[in-house]
N, C-alpha and C positions, 0 to 999 in steps of 0.2 A: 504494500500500500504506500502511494507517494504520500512525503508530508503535504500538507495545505501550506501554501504561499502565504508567508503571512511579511505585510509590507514595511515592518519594522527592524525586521530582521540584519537586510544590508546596511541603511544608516548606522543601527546600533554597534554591529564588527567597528564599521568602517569611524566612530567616533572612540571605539577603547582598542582599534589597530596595533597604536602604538605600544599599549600595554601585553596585552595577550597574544601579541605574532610576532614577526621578525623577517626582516628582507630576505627574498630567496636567494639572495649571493652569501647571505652569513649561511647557508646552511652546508656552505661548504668547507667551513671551519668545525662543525663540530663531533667530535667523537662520543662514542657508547650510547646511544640515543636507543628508544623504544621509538618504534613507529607505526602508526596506524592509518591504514589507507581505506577512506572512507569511515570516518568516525561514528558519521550519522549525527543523533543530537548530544552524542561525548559525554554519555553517562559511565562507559566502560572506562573510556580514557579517564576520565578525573578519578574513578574506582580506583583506577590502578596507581595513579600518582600520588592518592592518601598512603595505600600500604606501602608505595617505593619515595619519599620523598627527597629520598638523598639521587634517585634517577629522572635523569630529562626524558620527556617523552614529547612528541611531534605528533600530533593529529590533523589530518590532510582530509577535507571535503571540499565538495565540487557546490554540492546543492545548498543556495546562500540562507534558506531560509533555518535548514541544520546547522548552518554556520552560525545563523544570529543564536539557537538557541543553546549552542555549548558555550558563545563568546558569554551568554547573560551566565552561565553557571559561573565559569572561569570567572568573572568579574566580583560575583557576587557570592563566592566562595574563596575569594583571594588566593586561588591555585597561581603557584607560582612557576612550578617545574611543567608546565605545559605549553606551548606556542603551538596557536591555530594558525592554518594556514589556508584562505580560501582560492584552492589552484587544483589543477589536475597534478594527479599523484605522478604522470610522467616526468613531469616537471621536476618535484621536486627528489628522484630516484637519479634524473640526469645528472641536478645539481651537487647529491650528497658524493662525497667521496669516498674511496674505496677500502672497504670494511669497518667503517665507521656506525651500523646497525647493528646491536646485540638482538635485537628482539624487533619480528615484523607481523603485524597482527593485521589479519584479513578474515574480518567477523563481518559474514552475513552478506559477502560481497553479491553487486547483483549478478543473477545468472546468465543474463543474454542468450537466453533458449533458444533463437533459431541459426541454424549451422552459417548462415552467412555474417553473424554477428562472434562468432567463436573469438575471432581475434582479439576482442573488447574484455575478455571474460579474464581477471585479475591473476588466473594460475594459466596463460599461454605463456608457451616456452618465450615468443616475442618479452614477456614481462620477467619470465624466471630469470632468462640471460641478464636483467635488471636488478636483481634479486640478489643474485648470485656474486656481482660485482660488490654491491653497498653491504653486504653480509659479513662482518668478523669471521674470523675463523671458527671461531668456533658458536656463532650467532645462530637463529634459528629462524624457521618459519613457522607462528601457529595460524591454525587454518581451521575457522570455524563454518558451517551452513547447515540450512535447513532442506537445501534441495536436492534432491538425490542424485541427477542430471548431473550437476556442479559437481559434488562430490565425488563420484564415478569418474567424472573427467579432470580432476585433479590428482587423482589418486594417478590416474593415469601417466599427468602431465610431470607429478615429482618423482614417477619413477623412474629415474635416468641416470645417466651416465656423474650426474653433476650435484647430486641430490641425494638422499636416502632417505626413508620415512620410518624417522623413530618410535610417532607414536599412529597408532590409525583406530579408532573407536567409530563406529556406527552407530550407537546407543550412546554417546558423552553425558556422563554424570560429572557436575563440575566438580572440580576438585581445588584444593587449597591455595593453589596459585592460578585461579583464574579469579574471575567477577562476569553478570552477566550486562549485556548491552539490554537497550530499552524491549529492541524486538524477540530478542531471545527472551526476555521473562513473557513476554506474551504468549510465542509458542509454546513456552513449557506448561505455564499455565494451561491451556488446550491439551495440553498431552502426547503434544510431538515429539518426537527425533530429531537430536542436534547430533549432528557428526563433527567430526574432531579430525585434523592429521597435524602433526609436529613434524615438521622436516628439515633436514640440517645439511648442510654442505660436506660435501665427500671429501 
């Protein structure tokens, strides 16, 4: 379900900019960062920045109106360790430099169901080659969704030459070091299947 366009959204980033984000040329200065491509409304991201506050994390959304409503949490929760960024996630994968990512989190990305849109879909090799570059040695990928479609063809797509998949659960019951995004409490509430894969560089 798209969010509703709500028209306060962009002014509001775009007036606390300066506080909650950061020019896309600095982001090629920094190292160990957690990243999240597609945040959505950044209730995962801030989750994770209370229990890590000593780790930077970077949260990347495209849709301005998810953007206004993590900038208003980030503001009015005083999260410090977080910089929103509203750009497409290529952008800033180009910008970061290399193995400068501990931790890349792709919760709930969308699926792009039909085969002439496969290249869009957040785990094509096009992205992993991306992946793979801004990845620490010893960094990882977790990889959450609820659609099976997706899933099957990631599983697919991490199994390479370049990649290894350490963790793969079909049934994901969360555990201690995760937290859930806004849409994941929803499906679980309903009684769905969250699948899970951790992948880590060879």
């Amino acid at each position: 379900m798209r969010t509703k366009y709500k028209p306060w959204a962009k002014p509001y980033f775009e007036e606390h900019e300066e506080e909650i984000s950061l020019p896309v040329l600095e982001l090629s200065k920094l190292n160990h960062i957690n990243l999240e491509i597609g945040c959505g409304k950044g209730q995962f991201i801030l989750d994770m920045s209370r229990r890590h506050p000593d780790k930077m994390f970077i949260a990347v959304e495209r849709n301005i109106t998810c953007v206004g409503f993590t900038a208003k949490k980030l503001v009015e929760e005083e999260i410090k360790n977080v910089k929103l960024l509203a750009i497409d996630g290529e952008i800033v994968l180009d910008t970061l430099k290399d193995g400068s990512v501990d931790i890349l989190y792709l919760n709930f990305s969308d699926p792009w169901p039909k085969k002439r849109h496969e290249k869009r879909r957040l785990t094509h090799p096009l992205f992993l080659e991306k992946y793979y570059r801004v990845l620490a040695s010893d960094g990882e990928i977790r990889f959450k969704t609820d659609n099976d479609e997706l899933f099957f063809f990631s599983k697919e797509m991490f199994d390479n030459d370049r990649f290894y998949i350490s963790s793969l659960e079909e049934d994901y019951q969360l555990q201690e070091d995760d937290v859930m995004t806004e849409y994941e409490k929803k499906k679980r509430d309903l009684g769905l299947k969250i699948h899970r894969i951790i992948v880590r560089k060879k």
